[in-house]
C-alpha positions as a Markdown table, in Angstrom:
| # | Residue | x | y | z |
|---|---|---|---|---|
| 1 | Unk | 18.4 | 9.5 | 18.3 |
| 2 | Unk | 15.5 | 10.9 | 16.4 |
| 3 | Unk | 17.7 | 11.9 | 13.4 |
| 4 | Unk | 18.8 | 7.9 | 13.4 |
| 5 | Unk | 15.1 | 6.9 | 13.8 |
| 6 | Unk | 13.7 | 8.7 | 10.7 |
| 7 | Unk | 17.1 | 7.6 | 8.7 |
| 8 | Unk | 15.6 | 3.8 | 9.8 |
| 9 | Unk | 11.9 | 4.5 | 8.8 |
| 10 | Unk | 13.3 | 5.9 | 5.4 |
| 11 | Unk | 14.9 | 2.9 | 4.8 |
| 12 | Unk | 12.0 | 0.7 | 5.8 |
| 13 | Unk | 9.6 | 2.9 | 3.1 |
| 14 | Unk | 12.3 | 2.7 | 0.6 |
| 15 | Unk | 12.7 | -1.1 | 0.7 |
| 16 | Unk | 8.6 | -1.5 | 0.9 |
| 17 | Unk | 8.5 | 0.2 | -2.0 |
| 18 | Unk | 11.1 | -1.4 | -4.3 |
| 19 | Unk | 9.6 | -5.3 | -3.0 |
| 20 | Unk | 6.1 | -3.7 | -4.2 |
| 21 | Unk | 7.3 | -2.1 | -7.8 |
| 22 | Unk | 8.9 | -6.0 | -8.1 |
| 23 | Unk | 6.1 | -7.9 | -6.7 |
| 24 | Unk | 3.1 | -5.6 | -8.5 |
| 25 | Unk | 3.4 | -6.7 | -11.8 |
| 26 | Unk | 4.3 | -10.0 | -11.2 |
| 27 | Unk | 0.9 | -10.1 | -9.1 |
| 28 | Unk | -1.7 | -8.5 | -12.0 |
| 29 | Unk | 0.0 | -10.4 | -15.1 |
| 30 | Unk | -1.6 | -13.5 | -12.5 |
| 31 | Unk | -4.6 | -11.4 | -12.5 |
| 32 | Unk | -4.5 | -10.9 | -16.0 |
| 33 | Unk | -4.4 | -14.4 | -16.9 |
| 34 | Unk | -6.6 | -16.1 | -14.7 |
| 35 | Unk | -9.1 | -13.4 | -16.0 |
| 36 | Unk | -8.2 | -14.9 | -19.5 |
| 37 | Unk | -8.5 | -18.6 | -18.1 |
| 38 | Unk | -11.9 | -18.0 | -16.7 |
| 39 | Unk | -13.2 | -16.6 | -20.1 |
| 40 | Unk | -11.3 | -19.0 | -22.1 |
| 41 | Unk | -13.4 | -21.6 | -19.8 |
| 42 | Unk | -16.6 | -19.9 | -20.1 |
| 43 | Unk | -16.1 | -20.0 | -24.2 |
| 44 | Unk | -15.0 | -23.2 | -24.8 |
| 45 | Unk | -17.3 | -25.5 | -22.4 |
| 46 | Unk | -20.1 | -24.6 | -24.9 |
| 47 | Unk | -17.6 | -25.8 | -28.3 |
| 48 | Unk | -16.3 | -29.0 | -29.2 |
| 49 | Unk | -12.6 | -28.3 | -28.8 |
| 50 | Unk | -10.6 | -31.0 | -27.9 |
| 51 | Unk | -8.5 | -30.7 | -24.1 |
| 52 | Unk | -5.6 | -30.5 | -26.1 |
| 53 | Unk | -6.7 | -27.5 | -28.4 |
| 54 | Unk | -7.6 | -25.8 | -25.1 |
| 55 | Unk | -4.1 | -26.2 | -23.3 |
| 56 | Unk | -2.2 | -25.0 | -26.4 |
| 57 | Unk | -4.2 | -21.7 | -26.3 |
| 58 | Unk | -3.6 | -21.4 | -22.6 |
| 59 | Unk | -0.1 | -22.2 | -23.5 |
| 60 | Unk | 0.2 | -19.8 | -25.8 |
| 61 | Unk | -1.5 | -17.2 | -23.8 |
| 62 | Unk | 0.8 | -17.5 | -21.4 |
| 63 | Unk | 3.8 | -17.4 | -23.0 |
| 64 | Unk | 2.4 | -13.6 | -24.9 |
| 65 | Unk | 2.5 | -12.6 | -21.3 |
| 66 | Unk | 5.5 | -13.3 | -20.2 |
| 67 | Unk | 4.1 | -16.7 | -17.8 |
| 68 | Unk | 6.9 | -19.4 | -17.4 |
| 69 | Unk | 4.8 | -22.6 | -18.4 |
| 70 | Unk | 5.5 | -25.5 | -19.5 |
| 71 | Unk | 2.0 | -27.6 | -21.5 |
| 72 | Unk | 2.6 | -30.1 | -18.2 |
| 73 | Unk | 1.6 | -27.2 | -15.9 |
| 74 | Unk | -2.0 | -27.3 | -17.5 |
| 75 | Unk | -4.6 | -29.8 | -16.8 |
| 76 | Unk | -7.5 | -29.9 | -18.6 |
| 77 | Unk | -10.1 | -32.2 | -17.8 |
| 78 | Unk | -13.8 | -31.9 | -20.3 |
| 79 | Unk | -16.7 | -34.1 | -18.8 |
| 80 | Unk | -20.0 | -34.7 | -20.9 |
| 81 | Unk | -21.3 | -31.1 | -19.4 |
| 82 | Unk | -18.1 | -29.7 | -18.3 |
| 83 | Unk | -14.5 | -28.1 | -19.1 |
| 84 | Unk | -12.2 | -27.6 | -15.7 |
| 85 | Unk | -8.8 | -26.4 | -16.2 |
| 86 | Unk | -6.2 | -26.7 | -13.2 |
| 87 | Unk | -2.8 | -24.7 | -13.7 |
| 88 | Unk | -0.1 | -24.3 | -11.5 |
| 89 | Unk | 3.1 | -22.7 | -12.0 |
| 90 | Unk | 6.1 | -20.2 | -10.1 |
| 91 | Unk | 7.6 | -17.2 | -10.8 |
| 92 | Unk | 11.3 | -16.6 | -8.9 |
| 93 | Unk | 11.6 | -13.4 | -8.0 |
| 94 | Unk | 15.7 | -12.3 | -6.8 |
| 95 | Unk | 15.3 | -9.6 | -4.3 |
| 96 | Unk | 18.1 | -8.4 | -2.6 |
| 97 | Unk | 19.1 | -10.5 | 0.7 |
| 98 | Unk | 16.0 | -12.9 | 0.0 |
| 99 | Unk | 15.2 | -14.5 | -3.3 |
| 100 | Unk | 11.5 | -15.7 | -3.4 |
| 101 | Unk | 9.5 | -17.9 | -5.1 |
| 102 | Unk | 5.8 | -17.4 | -5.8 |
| 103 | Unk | 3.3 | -20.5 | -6.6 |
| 104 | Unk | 0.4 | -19.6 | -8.6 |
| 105 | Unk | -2.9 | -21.7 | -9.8 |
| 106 | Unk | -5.2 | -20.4 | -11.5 |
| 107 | Unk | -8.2 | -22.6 | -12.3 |
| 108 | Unk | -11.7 | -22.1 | -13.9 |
| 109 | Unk | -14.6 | -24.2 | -14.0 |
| 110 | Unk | -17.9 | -24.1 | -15.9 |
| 111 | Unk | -20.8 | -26.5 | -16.3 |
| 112 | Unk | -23.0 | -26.0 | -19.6 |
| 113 | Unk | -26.5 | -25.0 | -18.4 |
């Protein structure tokens, strides 16, 4: 009975750790971008840059690393005094027994001062 209860935990470690070394990276390239978006934001509220011109460098941001959009998944709205930029997009994942799929939206707003 013990033997068959460490065989069990093993297992249960073994299959934590394969979900995370799928799930990690696909987690910080989110990071990685939205840290991109926010100073993407930051830099072009202060420029004249058309919404457009904005997008397609998200765009191609996003496709460098590895990000599944398409230029519908990015809104881009400029005000007078403002640049917001709403994204949304998901990433499926095929894990053994249960294939997932993981919604992300990164978003950035900045007011000029």
């Amino acid at each position: 009975m013990k033997q068959l209860r460490s065989i069990i935990t093993l297992l249960i470690v073994v299959a934590g750790v394969y979900v995370g070394y799928r799930l990690a990276p696909i987690y910080y390239t989110n990071f990685a971008y939205q840290d991109f978006v926010d100073n993407q934001v930051r830099i072009d509220c202060y420029t004249n840059r058309p919404a457009a011109d904005v997008a397609e460098t998200l765009l191609k941001k996003a496709n460098n690393m590895g990000i599944p959009l398409d230029p519908s998944d990015i809104k881009v709205t400029r005000g007078p005094a403002s640049l917001a930029v709403s994204i949304n997009y998901t990433v499926h994942v095929d894990l053994p027994f249960h294939p997932i799929d993981l919604t992300f939206n990164p978003a950035a707003t900045e007011n000029r001062m």
